[in-house]
ROSE-976403 format. One record per atom (N, C-alpha, C): x, y negated, z; residue in three letters. Coordinates in steps of 0.1 Angstrom, whole numbers, padded with zeros to 4 digits, always signed. Layout:
XYZALA
...
REM end
This chain:
+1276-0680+1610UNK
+1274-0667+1618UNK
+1282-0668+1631UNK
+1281-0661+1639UNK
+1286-0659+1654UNK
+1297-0657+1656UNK
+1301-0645+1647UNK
+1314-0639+1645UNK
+1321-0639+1634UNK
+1332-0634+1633UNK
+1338-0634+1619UNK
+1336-0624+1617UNK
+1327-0626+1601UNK
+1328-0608+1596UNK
+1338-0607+1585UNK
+1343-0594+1581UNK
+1353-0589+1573UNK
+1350-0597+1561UNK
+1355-0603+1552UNK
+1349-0605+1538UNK
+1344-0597+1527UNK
+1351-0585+1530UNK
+1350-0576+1522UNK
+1335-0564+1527UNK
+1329-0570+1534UNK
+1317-0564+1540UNK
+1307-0575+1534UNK
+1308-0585+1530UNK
+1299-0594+1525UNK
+1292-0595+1513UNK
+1283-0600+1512UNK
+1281-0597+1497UNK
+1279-0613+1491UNK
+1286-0617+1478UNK
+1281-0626+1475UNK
+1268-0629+1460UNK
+1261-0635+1464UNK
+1250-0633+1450UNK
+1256-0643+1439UNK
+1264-0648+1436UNK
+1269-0652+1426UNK
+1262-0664+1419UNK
+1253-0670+1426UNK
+1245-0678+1419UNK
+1230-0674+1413UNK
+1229-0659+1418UNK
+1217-0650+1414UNK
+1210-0654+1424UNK
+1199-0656+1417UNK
+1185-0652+1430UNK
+1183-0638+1437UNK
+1185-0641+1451UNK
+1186-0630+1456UNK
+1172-0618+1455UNK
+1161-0622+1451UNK
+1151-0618+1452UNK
+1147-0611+1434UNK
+1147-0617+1427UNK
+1149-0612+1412UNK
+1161-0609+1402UNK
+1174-0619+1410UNK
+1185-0616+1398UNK
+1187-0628+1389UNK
+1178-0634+1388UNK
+1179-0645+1378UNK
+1185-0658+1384UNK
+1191-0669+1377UNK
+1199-0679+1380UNK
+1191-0683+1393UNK
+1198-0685+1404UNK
+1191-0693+1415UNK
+1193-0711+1411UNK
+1182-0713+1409UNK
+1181-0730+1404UNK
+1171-0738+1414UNK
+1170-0734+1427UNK
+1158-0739+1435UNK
+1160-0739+1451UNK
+1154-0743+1457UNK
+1163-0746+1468UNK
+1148-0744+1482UNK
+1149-0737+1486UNK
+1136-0734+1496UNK
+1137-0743+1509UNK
+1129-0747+1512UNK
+1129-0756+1528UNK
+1132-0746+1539UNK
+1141-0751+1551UNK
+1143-0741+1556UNK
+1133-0739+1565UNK
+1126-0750+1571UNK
+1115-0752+1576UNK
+1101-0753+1567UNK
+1087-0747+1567UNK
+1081-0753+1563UNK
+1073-0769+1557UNK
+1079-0776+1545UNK
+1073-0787+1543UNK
+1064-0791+1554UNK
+1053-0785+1554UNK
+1036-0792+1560UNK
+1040-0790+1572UNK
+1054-0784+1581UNK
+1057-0783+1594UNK
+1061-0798+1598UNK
+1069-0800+1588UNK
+1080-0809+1588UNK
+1074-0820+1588UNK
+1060-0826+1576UNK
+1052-0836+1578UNK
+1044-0838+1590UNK
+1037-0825+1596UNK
+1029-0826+1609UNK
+1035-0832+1619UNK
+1050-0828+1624UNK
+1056-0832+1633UNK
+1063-0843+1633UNK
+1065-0847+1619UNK
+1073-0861+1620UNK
+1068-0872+1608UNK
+1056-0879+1615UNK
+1048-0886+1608UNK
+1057-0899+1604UNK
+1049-0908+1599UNK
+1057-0919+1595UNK
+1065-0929+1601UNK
+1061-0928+1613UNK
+1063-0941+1622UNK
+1078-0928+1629UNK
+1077-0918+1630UNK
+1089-0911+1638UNK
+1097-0912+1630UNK
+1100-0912+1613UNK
+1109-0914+1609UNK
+1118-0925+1610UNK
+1105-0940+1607UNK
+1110-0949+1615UNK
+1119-0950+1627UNK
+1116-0948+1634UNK
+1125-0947+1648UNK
+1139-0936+1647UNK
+1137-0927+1637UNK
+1150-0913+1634UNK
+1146-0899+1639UNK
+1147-0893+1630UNK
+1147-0881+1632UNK
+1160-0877+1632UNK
+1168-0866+1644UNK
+1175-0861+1644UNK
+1177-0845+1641UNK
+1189-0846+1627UNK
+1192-0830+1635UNK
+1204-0824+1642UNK
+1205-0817+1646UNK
+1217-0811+1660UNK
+1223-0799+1654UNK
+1234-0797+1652UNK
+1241-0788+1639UNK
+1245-0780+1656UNK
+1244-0767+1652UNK
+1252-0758+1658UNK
+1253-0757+1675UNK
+1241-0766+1678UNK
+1239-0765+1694UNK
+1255-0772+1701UNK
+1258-0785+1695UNK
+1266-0795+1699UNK
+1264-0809+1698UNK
+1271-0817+1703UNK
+1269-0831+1703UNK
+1269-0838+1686UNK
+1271-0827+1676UNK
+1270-0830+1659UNK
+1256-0835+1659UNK
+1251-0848+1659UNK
+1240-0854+1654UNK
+1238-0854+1634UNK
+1228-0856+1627UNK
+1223-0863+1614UNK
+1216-0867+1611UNK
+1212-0878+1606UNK
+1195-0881+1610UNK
+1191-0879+1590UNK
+1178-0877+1597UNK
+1172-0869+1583UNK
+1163-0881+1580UNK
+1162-0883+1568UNK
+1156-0898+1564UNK
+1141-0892+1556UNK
+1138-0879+1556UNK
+1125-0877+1553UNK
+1121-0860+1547UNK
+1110-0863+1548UNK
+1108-0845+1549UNK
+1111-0836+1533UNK
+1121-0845+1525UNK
+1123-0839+1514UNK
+1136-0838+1510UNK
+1146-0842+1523UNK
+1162-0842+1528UNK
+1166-0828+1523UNK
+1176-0829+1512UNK
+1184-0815+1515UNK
+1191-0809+1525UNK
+1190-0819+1537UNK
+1196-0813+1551UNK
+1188-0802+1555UNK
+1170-0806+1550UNK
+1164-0796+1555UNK
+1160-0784+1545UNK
+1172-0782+1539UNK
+1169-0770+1526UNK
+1178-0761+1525UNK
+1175-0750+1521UNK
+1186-0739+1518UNK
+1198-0736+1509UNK
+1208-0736+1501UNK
+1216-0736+1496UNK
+1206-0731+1483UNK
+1212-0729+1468UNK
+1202-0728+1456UNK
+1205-0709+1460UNK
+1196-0706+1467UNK
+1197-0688+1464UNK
+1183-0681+1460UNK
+1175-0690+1460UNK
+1163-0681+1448UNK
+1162-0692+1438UNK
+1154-0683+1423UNK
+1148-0693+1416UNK
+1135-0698+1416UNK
+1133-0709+1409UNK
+1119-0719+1409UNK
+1109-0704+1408UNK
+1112-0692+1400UNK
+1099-0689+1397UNK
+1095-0678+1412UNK
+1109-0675+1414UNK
+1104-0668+1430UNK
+1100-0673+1440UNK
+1108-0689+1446UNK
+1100-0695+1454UNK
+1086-0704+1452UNK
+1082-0704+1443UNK
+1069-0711+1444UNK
+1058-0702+1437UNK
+1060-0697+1425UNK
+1050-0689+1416UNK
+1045-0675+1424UNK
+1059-0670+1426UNK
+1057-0655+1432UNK
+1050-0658+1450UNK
+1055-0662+1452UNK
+1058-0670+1469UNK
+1042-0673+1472UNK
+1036-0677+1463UNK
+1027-0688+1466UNK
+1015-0683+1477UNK
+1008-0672+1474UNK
+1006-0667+1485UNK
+1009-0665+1498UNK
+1022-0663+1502UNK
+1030-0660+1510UNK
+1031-0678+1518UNK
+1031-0690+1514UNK
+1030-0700+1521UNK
+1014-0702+1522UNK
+1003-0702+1513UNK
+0991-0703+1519UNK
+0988-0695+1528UNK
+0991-0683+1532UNK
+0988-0675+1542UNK
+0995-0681+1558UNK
+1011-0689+1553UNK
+1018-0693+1567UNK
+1012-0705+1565UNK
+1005-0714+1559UNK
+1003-0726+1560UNK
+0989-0724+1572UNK
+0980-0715+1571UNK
+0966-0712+1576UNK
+0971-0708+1592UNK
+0980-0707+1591UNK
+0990-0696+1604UNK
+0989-0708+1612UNK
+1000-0719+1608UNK
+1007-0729+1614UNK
+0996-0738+1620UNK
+0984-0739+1606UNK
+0977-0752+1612UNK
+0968-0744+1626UNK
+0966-0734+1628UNK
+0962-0726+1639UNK
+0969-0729+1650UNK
+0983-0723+1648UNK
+0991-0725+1661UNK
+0989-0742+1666UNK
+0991-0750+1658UNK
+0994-0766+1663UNK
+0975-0767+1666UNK
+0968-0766+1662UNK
+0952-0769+1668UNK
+0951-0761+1676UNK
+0951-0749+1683UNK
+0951-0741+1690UNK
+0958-0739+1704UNK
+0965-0747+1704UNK
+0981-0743+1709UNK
+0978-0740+1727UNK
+0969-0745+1733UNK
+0963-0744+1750UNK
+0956-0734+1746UNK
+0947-0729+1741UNK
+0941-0717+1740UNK
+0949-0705+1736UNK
+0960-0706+1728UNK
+0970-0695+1726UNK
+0982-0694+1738UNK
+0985-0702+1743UNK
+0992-0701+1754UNK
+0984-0697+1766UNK
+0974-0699+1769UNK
+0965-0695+1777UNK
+0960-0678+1776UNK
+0959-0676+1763UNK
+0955-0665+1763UNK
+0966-0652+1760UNK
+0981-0657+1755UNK
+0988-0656+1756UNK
+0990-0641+1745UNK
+0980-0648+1732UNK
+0981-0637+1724UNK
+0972-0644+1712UNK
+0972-0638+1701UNK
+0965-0647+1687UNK
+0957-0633+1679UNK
+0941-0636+1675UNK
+0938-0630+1669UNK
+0939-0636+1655UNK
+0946-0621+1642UNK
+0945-0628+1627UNK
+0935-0627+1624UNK
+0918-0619+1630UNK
+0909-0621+1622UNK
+0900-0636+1624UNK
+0903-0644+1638UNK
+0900-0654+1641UNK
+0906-0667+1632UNK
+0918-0662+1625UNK
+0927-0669+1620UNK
+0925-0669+1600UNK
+0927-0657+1600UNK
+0924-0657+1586UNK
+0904-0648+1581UNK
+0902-0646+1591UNK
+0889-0637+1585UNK
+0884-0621+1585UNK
+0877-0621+1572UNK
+0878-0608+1575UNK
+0887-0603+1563UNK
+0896-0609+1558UNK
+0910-0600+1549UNK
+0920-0605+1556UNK
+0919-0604+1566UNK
+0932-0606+1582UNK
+0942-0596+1580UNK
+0942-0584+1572UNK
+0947-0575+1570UNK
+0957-0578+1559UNK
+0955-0586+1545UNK
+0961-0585+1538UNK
+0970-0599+1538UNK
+0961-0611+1544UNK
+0968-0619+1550UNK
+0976-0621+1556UNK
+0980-0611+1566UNK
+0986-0610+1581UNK
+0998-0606+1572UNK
+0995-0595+1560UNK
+1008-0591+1552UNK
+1012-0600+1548UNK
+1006-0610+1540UNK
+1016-0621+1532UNK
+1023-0631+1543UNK
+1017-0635+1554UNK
+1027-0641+1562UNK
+1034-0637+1568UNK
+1037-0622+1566UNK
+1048-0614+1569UNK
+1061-0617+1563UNK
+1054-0618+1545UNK
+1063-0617+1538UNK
+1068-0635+1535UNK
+1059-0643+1541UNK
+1066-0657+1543UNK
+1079-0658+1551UNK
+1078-0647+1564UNK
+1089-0644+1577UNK
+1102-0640+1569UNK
+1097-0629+1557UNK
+1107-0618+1551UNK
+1116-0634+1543UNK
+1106-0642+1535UNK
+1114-0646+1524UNK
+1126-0654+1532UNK
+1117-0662+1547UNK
+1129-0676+1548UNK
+1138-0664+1553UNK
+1140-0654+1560UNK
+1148-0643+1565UNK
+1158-0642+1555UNK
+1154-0638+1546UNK
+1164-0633+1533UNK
+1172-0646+1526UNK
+1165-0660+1527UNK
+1172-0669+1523UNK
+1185-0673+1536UNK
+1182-0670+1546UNK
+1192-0674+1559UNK
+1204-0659+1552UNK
+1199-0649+1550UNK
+1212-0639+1549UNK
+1218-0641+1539UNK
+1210-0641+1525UNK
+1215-0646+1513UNK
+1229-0659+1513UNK
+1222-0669+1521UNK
+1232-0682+1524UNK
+1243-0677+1531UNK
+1244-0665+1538UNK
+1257-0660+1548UNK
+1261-0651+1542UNK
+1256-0646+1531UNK
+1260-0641+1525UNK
+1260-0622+1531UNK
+1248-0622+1537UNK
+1246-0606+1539UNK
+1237-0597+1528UNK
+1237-0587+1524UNK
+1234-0584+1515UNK
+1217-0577+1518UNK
+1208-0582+1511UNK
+1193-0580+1514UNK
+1191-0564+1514UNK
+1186-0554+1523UNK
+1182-0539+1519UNK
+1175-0538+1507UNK
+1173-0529+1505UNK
+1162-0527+1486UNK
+1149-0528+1492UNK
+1147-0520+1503UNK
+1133-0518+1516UNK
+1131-0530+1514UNK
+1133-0541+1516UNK
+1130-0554+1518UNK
+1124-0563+1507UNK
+1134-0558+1496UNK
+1132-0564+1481UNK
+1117-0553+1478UNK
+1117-0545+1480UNK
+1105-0535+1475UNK
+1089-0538+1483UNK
+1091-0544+1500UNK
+1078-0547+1503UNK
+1073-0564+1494UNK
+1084-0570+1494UNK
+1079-0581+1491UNK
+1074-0578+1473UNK
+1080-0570+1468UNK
+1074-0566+1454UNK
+1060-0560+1453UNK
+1055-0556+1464UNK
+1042-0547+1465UNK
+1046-0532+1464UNK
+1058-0530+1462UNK
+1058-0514+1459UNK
+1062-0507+1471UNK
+1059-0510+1484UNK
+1053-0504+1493UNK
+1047-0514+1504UNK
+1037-0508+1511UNK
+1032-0519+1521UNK
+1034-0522+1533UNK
+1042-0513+1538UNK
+1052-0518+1551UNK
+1063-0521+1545UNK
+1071-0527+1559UNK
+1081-0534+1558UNK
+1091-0525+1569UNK
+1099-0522+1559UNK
+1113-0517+1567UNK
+1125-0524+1574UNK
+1132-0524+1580UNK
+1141-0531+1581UNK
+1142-0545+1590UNK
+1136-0551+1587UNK
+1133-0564+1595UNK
+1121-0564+1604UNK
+1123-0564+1619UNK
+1118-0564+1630UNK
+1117-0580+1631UNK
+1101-0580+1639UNK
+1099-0596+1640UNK
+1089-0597+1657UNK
+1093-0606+1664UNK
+1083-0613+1675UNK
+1083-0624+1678UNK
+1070-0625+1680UNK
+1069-0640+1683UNK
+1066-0643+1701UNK
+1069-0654+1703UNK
+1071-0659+1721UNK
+1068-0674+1725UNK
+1065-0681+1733UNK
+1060-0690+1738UNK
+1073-0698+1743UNK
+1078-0709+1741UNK
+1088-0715+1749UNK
+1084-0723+1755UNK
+1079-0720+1769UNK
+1072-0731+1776UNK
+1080-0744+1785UNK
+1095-0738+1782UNK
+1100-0754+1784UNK
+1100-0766+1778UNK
+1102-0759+1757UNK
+1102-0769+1746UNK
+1086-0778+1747UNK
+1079-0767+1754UNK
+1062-0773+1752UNK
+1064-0786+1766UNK
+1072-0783+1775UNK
+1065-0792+1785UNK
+1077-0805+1782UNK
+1088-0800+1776UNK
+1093-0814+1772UNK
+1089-0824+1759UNK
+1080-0816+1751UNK
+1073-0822+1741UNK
+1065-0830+1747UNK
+1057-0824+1758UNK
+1043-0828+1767UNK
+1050-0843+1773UNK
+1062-0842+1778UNK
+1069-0850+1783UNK
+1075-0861+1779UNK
+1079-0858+1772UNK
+1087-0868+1754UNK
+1072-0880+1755UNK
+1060-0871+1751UNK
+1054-0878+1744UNK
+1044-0888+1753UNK
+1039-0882+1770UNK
+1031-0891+1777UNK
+1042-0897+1788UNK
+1053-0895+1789UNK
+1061-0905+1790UNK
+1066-0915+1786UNK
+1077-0911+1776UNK
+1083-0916+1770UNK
+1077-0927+1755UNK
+1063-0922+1755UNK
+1060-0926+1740UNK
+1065-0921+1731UNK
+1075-0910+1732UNK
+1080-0902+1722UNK
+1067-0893+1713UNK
+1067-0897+1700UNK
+1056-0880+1695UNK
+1063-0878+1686UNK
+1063-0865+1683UNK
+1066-0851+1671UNK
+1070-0842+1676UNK
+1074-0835+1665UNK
+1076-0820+1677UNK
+1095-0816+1673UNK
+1095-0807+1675UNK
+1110-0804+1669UNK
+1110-0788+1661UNK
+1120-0786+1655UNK
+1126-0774+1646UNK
+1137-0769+1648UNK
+1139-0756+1649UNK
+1145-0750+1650UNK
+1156-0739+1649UNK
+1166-0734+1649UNK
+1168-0716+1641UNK
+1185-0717+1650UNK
+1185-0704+1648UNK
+1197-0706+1658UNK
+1205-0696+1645UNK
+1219-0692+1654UNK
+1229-0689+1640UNK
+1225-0675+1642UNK
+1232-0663+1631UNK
+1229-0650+1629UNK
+1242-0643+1639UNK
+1237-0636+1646UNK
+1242-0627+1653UNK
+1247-0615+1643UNK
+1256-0614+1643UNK
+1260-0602+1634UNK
+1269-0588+1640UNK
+1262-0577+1640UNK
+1269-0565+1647UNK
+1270-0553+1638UNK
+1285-0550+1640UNK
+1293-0540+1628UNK
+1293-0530+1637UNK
+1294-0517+1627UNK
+1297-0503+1634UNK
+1307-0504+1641UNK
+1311-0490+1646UNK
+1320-0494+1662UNK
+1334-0492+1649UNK
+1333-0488+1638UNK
+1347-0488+1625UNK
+1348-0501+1621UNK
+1336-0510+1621UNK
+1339-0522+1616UNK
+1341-0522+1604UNK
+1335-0515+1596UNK
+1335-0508+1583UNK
+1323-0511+1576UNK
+1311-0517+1581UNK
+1298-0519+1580UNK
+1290-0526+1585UNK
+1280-0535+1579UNK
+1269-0541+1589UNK
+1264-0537+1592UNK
+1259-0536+1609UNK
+1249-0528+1611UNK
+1234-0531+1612UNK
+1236-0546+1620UNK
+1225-0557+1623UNK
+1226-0567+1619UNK
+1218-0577+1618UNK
+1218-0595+1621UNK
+1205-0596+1626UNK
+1207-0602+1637UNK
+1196-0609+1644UNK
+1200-0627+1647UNK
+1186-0632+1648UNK
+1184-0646+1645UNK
+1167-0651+1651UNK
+1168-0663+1649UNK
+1156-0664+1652UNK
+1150-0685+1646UNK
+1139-0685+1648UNK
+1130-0693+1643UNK
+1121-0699+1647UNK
+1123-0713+1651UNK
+1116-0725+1666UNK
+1107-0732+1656UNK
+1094-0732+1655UNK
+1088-0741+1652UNK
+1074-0748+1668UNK
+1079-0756+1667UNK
+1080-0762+1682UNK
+1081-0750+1692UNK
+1067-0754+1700UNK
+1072-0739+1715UNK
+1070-0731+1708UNK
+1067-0726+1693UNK
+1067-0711+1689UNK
+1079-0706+1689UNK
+1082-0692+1692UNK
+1100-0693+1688UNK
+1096-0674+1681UNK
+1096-0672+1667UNK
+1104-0660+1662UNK
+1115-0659+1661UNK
+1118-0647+1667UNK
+1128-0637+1666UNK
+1127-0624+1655UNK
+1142-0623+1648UNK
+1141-0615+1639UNK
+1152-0605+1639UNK
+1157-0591+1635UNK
+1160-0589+1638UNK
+1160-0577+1623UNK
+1174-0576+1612UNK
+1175-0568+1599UNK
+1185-0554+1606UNK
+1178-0549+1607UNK
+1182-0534+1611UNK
+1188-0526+1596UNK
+1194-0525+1594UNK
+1201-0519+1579UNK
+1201-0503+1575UNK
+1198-0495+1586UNK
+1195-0484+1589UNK
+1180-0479+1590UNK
+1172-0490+1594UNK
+1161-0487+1600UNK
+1147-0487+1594UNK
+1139-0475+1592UNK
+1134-0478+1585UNK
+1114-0481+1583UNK
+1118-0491+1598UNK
+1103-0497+1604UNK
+1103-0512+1604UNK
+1097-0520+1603UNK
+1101-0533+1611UNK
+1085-0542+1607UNK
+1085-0555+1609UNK
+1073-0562+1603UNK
+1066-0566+1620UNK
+1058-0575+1621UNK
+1050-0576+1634UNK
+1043-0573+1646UNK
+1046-0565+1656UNK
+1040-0554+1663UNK
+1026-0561+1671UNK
+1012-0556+1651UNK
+1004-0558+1662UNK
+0997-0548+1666UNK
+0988-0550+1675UNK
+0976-0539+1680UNK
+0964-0539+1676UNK
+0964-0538+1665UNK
+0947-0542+1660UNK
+0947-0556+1652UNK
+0940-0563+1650UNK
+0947-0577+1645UNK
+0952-0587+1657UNK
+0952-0580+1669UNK
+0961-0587+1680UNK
+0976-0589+1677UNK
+0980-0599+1680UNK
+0995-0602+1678UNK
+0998-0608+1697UNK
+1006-0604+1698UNK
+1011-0608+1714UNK
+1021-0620+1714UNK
+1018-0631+1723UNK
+1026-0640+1719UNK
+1029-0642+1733UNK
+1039-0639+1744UNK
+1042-0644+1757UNK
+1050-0653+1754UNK
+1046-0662+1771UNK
+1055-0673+1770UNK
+1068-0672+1784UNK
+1074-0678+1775UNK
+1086-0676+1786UNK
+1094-0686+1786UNK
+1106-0690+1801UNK
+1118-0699+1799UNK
+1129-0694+1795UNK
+1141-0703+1790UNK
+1152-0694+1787UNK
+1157-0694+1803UNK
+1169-0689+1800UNK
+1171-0680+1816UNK
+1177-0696+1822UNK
+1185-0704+1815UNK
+1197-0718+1822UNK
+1183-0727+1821UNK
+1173-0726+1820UNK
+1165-0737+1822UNK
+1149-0732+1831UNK
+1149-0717+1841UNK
+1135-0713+1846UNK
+1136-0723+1858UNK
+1146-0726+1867UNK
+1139-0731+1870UNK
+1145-0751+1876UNK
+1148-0758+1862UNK
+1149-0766+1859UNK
+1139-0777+1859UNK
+1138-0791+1866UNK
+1125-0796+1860UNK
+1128-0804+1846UNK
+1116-0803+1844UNK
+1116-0814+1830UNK
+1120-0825+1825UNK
+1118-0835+1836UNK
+1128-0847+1840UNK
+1144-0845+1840UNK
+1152-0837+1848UNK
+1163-0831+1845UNK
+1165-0830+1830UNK
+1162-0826+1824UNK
+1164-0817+1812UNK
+1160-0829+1798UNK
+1154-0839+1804UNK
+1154-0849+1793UNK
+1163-0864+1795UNK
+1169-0863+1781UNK
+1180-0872+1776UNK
+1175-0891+1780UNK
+1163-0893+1778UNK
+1158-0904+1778UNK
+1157-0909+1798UNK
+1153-0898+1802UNK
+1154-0900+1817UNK
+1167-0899+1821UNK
+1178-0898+1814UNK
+1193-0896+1823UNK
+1205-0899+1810UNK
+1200-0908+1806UNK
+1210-0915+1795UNK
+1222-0912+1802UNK
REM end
């Protein structure tokens, strides 16, 4: 996390699955598996995959898409992440292969329809990859040890159908896209990269309580943002219809940067 929070504001789950209670004995990817294979096929492993700890010069190279580098500490169990869950990744699996086939026509249009994507139960679908967003969400807080709302525990149970508490959007990073573009008809470089940045954590003005954690979630130029409001009692994907809005934008130290600049292979 960002800052130091109190310890005594923390919650620890003791080895419980944050999601049911029962022994956590399982260990969730922090990235989606079938992300992880699409972007770094066989021949990239070959050559290394890197990961970059903490937005510093800390390199590790990951020797394959089944690395506990790329997994979450044990905070749910086998029957929550796969049995209960399962839904919840066929719904983000259908998502993802969209975004990566799609990806000039969704940046272009600068917005994604779910009935295009999942059909005509876009509706119930659109829920469960919500609740894909909720689960890796709650495994990042659980690991830091923030304590999950019940709102949260209760959408993903079905015993209500919104989702409180956790605010989500999604955005276009059109720099990561044109250095991927660049990586790859340059340099010969292909795959894509992953992402998540650390949890922003904001206490009352007593410091007596959490009030927020916000964070976010790069699967190539896609970037979600999230955002557990502890108070609040709205949150989930702001769409308009089964429209979901996806702008693309630079970050502010790289708008107007060229590409060449900004890659390591052109300026060893």
């Amino acid at each position: 996390m960002e800052i130091s929070v109190p310890n005594e504001l923390l919650h620890d789950y003791q080895g419980m699955c944050w999601w049911c209670g029962n022994t956590a004995d399982s260990r969730e990817h922090r990235y989606k598996k079938s992300d992880v294979v699409r972007n770094f096929q066989a021949d990239v492993w070959k050559t290394g995959v890197v990961r970059v700890k903490d937005a510093s010069s800390r390199q590790e190279y990951i020797q394959g898409a089944n690395s506990g580098k790329l997994k979450f500490a044990k905070v749910l169990c086998a029957r929550c992440n796969n049995e209960r869950s399962q839904a919840f990744d066929r719904s983000y699996d259908v998502f993802a292969e969209y975004l990566h086939t799609e990806e000039e026509l969704i940046v272009s249009a600068g917005e994604v329809r779910m009935s295009a994507i999942f059909g005509a139960d876009w509706s119930e679908r659109t829920s469960d990859l919500q609740k894909y967003f909720v689960k890796h969400a709650c495994c990042r807080l659980a690991e830091d040890r923030v304590r999950i709302p019940d709102g949260v525990l209760d959408f993903l149970n079905g015993k209500r159908p919104d989702l409180p508490h956790i605010s989500m959007e999604m955005s276009i990073n059109l720099s990561v896209r044109e250095l991927t573009a660049h990586l790859r008809d340059v340099h010969g470089i292909h795959g894509g990269s992953l992402w998540s940045g650390p949890h922003q954590v904001w206490l009352n003005s007593t410091k007596t309580t959490i009030e927020s954690v916000n964070s976010h979630l790069g699967i190539n130029c896609y970037f979600l943002g999230y955002s557990c409001d502890m108070q609040s009692n709205t949150g989930g994907l702001p769409l308009d219809g089964d429209r979901l809005e996806m702008p693309s934008y630079r970050p502010e130290a790289l708008e107007d940067v060229d590409v060449r600049d900004a890659c390591q292979d052109c300026n060893p």
